[in-house]
N, C-alpha and C positions, 0 to 999 in steps of 0.2 A: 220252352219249345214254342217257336210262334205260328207252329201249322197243327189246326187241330184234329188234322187226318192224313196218314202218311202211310207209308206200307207196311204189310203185314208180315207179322209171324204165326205159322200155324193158322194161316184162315182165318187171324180176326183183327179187324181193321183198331187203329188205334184211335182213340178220338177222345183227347186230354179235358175239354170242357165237361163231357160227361163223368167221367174220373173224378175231376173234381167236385161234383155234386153228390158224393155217397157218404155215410154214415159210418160212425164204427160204436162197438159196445165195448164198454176199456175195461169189464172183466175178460172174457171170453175172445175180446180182440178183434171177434169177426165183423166183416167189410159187410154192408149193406149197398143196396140198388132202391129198394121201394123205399118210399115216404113213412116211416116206422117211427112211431114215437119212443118205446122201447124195444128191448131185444126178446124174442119169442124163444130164446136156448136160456135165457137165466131173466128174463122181466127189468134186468137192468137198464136207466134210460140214457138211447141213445145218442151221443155227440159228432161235430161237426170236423170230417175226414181232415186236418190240413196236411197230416202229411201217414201213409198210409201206415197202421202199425205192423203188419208183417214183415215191410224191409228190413234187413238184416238179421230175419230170421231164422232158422235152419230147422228145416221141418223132414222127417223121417228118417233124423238122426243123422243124415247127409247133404239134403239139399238146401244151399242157402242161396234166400231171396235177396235178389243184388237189388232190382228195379220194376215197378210199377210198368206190365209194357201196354195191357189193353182190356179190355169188359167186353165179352162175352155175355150169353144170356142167360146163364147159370151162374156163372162164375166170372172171379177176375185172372185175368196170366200175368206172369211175371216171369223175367228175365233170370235166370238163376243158375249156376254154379255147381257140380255134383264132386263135393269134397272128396270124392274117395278117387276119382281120378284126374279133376281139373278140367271134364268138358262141359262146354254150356252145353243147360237143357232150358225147357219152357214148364212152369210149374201151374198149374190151373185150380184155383181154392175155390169152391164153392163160397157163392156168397150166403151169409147168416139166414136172410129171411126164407132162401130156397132150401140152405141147409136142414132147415127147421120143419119142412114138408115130407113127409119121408116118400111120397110117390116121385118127387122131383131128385131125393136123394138116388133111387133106384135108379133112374135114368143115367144119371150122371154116374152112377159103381156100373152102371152096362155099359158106359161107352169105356170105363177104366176095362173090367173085362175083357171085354170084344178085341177091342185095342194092344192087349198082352197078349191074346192068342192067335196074332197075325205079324207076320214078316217078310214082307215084301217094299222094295223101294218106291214103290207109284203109292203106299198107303202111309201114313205116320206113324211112326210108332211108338206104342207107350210102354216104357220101361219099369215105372213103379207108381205104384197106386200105396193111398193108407190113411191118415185123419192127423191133424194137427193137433197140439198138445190137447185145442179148446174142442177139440171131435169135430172139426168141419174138414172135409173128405178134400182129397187133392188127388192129382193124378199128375207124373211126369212125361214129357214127351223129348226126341230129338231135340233140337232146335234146328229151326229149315226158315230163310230169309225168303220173302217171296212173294207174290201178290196174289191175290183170288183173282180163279178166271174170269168171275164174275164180274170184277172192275173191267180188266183183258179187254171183252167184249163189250163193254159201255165206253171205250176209249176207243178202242182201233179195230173192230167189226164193219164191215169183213174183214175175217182173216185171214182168206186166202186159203188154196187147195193144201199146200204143202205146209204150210202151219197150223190148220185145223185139226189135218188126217193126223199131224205128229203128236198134238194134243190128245185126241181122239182114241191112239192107238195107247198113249200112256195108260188114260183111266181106265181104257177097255181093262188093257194087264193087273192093273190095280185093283176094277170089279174083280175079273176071273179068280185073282185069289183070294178076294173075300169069299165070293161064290162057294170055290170048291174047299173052304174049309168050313162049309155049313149055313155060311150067314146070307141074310139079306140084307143089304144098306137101307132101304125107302126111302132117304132121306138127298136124294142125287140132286145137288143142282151146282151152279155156280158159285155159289158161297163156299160150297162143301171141299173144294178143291183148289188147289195152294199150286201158283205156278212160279219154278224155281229155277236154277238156270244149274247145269251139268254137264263140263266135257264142253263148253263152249257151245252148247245147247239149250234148249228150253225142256221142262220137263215139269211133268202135272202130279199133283201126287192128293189124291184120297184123305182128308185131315179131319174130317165129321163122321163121328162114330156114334153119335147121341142116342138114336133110334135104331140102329140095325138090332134085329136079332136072328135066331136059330131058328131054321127055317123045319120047324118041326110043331107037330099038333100042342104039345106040353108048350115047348117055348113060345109057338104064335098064341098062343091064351094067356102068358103071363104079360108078352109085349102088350095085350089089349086092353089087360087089366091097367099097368101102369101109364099107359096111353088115353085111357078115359074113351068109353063107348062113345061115338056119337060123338068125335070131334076129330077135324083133319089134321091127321098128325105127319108134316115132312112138308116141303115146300109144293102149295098147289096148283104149281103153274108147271112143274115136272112131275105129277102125280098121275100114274095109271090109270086106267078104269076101274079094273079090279081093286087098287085101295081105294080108289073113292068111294065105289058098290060098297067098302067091306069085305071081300071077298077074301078066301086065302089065299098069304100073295107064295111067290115062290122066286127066284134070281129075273126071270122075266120082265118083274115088277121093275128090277131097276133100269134095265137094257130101253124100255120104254122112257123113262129118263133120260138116258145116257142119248137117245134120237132127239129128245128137247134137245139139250145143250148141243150137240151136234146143229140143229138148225139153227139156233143163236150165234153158235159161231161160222158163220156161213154168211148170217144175211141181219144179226145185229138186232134180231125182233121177235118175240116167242111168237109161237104159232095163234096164241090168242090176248084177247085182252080183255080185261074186266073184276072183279072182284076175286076174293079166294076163292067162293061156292059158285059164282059163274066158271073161272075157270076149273076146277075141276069136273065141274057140268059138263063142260067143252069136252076137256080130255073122255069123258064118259061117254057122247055119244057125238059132237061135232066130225066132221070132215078136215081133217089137215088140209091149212091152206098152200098151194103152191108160193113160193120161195118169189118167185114172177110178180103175183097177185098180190105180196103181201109189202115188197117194194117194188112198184113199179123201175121199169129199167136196169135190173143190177141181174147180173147173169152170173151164174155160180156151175161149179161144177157138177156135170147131173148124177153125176157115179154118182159122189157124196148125199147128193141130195134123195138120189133111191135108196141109199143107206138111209138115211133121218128117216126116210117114206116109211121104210120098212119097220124099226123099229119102234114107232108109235103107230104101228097096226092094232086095232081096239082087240083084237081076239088074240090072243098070247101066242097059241099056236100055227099063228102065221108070223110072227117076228124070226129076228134070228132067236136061238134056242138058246143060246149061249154066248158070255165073252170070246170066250176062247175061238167060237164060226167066225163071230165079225173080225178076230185077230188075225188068224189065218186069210182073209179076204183080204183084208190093209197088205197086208205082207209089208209092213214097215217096223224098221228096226225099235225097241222100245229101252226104257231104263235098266231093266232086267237084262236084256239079250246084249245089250253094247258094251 
């Protein structure tokens, strides 16, 4: 393959050089990421990846691994085959050295989780979760061809009133029913988000589950525990006040989010610049800058942009309340309703 970045499945970019730089342990099989002299699941030492051992795999007793497709930062994906019926799906195995951590295991059985107890078309869906012969955790999803919006808006921002709002109105639907089946995402940005084409359309779909949890006192205490006190967990350039404070978050959390990307795809430029802890500083107590001020000369539509305004309001209780307000407002048709 002579490009060593090309589009994505399921949100994660492919990038062949990196791939080839990883480890494997030839008991236990499992693919490494860090600089590991031996394997931390059996002390056995480790060798140099030339061709990955899980291809032709078949892990969960049905999914078999056709190809190597991309690395992830838990894990690696692969291209893969679901014997029992003949559809591609995307298989995701945890890499060995993370496997080996069990706070990082946790993360990764919450996005399997979280991901099984949602079905709706704006989000991804994972169909089987479980552990490969050597116990390193996998999770299966759809397979959806597609590119992160996050590229989208580093290529061709602005994107214009009638291509943002359609985007805009997918993920809203996508949030609303993570939302109302309990969960928070915190984790909303451009990376997080797969754009795919449907019906001769474009169409955004929700593909990072890592972090979301259960918007409840029990589960916001377990997410803190495996998130480690006293460190910003989710992208912090789309990060709330409230999770920055630490505060408990509640779906609001994400909606403030969901006004970043909204002004990114508008005007091609977050609302701020600077480090992780600067910008969530920003988000904490800064003034959102006009869309005007932040590129001189480029005029955007202002409905849209009282929308972004709105939703990155620092006090919760003045954004919209809900996906579901800002949907009804778009009145634009979405992947569910077409």
């Amino acid at each position: 393959m002579p490009l060593s970045r090309v589009r994505a499945v399921a949100g994660v970019e492919i990038n062949m050089n990196r791939i080839e730089r990883r480890t494997t342990c030839p008991t236990c099989r499992a693919v490494f990421r860090r600089a590991l002299r031996r394997c931390p699941l059996d002390g056995n030492e480790l060798q140099p990846l030339p061709q990955d051992p899980l291809v032709g795999e078949t892990v969960g007793g049905r999914y078999t691994i056709r190809h190597v497709f991309a690395d992830g930062v838990l894990a690696r994906t692969y291209a893969g085959i679901d014997e029992h019926n003949g559809e591609r799906c995307m298989i995701k195995v945890m890499y060995g050295d993370y496997a080996a951590v069990e706070r990082q295991r946790q993360r990764f059985t919450r996005e399997a989780e979280v991901g099984s107890r949602l079905c709706h078309p704006n989000v991804l869906a994972v169909v089987d979760a479980g552990e490969t012969r050597a116990g390193l955790p996998f999770l299966v999803t759809v397979h959806v061809d597609g590119t992160p919006l996050s590229e989208i808006i580093a290529l061709h921002a602005p994107l214009g009133t009638e291509r943002a709002t359609r985007l805009l109105a997918d993920v809203c639907a996508g949030l609303a029913h993570i939302h109302e089946r309990g969960f928070v995402h915190r984790s909303l940005s451009g990376d997080a988000i797969l754009v795919t084409h449907f019906r001769d359309s474009e169409a955004a779909i929700i593909v990072d589950l890592g972090i979301a949890f259960e918007a409840d006192a029990e589960s916001t205490s377990l997410a803190r525990r495996v998130t480690r006190a006293g460190k910003l967990v989710g992208a912090p350039a789309y990060m709330s006040p409230e999770q920055g404070s630490g505060a408990v978050l509640d779906q609001r959390a994400d909606l403030y989010g969901l006004g970043v990307l909204l002004y990114t795809m508008l005007c091609g430029r977050l609302p701020f610049d600077g480090t992780a802890i600067e910008l969530a500083s920003h988000n904490l107590s800064g003034d959102v800058p006009l869309i005007q001020d932040r590129v001189p000369g480029l005029r955007v539509d202002q409905r849209l942009e009282q929308v972004a305004s709105k939703l990155m309001r620092k006090n919760p209780s003045e954004r919209f309340q809900t996906a579901n307000e800002l949907l009804h407002i778009l009145e634009v048709p979405t992947l569910w309703s077409t």
